[in-house]
C-alpha positions in Angstrom: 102.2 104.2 92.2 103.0 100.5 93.0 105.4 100.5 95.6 107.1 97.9 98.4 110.3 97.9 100.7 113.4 95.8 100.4 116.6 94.7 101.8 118.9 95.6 99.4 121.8 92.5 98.6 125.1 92.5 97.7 126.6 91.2 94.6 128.3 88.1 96.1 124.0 87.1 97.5 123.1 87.9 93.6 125.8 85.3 92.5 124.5 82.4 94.6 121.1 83.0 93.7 122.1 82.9 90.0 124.2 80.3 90.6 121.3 78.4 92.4 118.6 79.7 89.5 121.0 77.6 86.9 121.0 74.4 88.8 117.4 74.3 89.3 117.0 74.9 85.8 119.5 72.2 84.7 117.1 70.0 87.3 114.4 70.4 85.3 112.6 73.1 87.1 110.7 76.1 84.7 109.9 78.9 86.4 109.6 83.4 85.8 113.1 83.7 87.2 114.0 87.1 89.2 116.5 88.9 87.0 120.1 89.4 88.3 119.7 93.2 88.9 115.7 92.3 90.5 117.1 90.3 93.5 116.3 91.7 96.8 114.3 90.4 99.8 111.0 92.1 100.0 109.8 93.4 103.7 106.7 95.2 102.6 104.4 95.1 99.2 102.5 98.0 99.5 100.7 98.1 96.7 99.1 100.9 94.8 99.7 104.0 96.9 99.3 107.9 96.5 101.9 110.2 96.4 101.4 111.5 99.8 101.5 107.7 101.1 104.8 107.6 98.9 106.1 110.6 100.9 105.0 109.7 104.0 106.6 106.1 103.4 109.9 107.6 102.2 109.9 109.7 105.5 109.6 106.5 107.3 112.4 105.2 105.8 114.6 108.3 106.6 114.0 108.6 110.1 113.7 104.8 111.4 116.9 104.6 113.8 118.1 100.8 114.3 121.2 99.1 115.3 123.2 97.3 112.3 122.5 93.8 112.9 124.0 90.5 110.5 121.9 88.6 108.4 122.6 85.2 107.6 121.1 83.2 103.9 121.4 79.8 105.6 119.0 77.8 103.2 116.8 76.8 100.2 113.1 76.8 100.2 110.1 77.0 98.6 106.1 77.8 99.4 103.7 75.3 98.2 99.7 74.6 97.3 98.0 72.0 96.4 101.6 70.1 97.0 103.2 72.0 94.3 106.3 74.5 95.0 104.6 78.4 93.4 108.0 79.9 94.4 112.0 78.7 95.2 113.8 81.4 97.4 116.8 81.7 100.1 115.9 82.0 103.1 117.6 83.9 105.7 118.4 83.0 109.2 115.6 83.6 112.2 116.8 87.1 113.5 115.3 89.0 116.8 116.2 92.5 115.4 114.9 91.7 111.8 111.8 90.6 113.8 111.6 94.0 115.4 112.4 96.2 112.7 109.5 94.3 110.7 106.9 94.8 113.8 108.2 98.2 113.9 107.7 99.4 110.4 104.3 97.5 110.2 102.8 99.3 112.7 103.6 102.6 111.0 103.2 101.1 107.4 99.5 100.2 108.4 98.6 103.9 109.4 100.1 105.7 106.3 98.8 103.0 103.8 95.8 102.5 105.4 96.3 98.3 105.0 97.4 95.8 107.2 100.1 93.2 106.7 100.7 90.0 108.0 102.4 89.3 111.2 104.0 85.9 110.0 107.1 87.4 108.3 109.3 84.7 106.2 112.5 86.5 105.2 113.3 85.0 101.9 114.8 86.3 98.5 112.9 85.2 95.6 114.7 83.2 92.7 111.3 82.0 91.0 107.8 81.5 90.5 107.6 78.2 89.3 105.6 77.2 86.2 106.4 73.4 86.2 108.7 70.9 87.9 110.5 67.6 87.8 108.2 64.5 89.1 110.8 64.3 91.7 110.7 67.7 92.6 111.0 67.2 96.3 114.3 64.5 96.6 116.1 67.0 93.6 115.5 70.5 96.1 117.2 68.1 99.0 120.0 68.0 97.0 121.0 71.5 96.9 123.4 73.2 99.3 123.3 76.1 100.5 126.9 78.7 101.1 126.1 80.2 104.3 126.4 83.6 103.5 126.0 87.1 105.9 124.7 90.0 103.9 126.5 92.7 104.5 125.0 96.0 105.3 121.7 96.1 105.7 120.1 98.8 103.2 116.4 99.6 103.3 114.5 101.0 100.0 111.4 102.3 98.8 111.2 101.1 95.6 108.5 101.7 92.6 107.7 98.7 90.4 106.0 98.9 87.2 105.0 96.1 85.2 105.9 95.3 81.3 105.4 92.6 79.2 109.1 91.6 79.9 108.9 91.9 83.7 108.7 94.0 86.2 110.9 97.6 86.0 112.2 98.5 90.3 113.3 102.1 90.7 114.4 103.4 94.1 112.6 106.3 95.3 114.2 106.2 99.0 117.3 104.3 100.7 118.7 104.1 104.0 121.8 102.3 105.2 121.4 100.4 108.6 
């Protein structure tokens, strides 16, 4: 089963990113654009795992005891190679406890996956992998503006993803409220 673990955001997040998706695209940036009901900030991609990983994962998610703590979107980004952008996404503000709840999980993640993740963790939410872009790529992503925004609460999930030639299908199998 192909799994990862999200944050979960609200529908007010899902509005900016659309919003944000539709100026990019009137910029002249192509890209696979996430889906409205698709947006979520991804902590974990675990990959193809067993159903007793699964379990063990969801059981994780049950149990892990942390402190509500905000989370701010506070800007526009994108990663890059070769000096091209591969993907535009909000970032959210640097965060101690966001910090800490990704060492802790990772530790435990790495012994019921049997995998290890990265320790650089950049919390962003996806709005596209891009395909092609304006020759001015870099001056027209200055331009854009981004509505500081807290996320509300902070939901954890276990989600399933399963791959179609229209795009990826994201069930939850496990949720917890923070």
């Amino acid at each position: 089963m192909r799994c990862f673990i999200a944050l979960e955001v609200g529908e007010d997040v899902k509005q900016q990113c659309l919003t944000h998706i539709v100026r990019l695209k009137k910029m002249g940036f192509q890209a696979k654009w996430v889906e409205h009901e698709n947006l979520h900030i991804t902590l974990f991609f675990l990959g193809e795992i067993s159903e007793e990983q699964m379990k063990r994962t969801a059981e994780l998610l049950k149990n892990i005891s942390f402190d509500h703590f905000p989370l701010l979107i506070n800007r526009l980004g994108y990663f890059e190679k070769y000096s091209k952008p591969t993907t535009v996404w909000l970032g959210l503000k640097k965060s101690d406890p966001l910090q800490q709840l990704y060492s802790k999980m990772k530790t435990e993640l790495e012994a019921i996956c049997n995998q290890s993740f990265s320790k650089k963790f950049i919390p962003h939410l996806t709005l596209g992998r891009i395909k092609k872009t304006p020759d001015d790529w870099k001056d027209k992503i200055k331009t854009i503006t981004v509505k500081k925004e807290m996320l509300g609460d902070i939901v954890l999930s276990l989600k399933s993803s399963t791959l179609t030639e229209t795009g990826p299908i994201y069930k939850a199998l496990e949720t917890k409220v923070i």
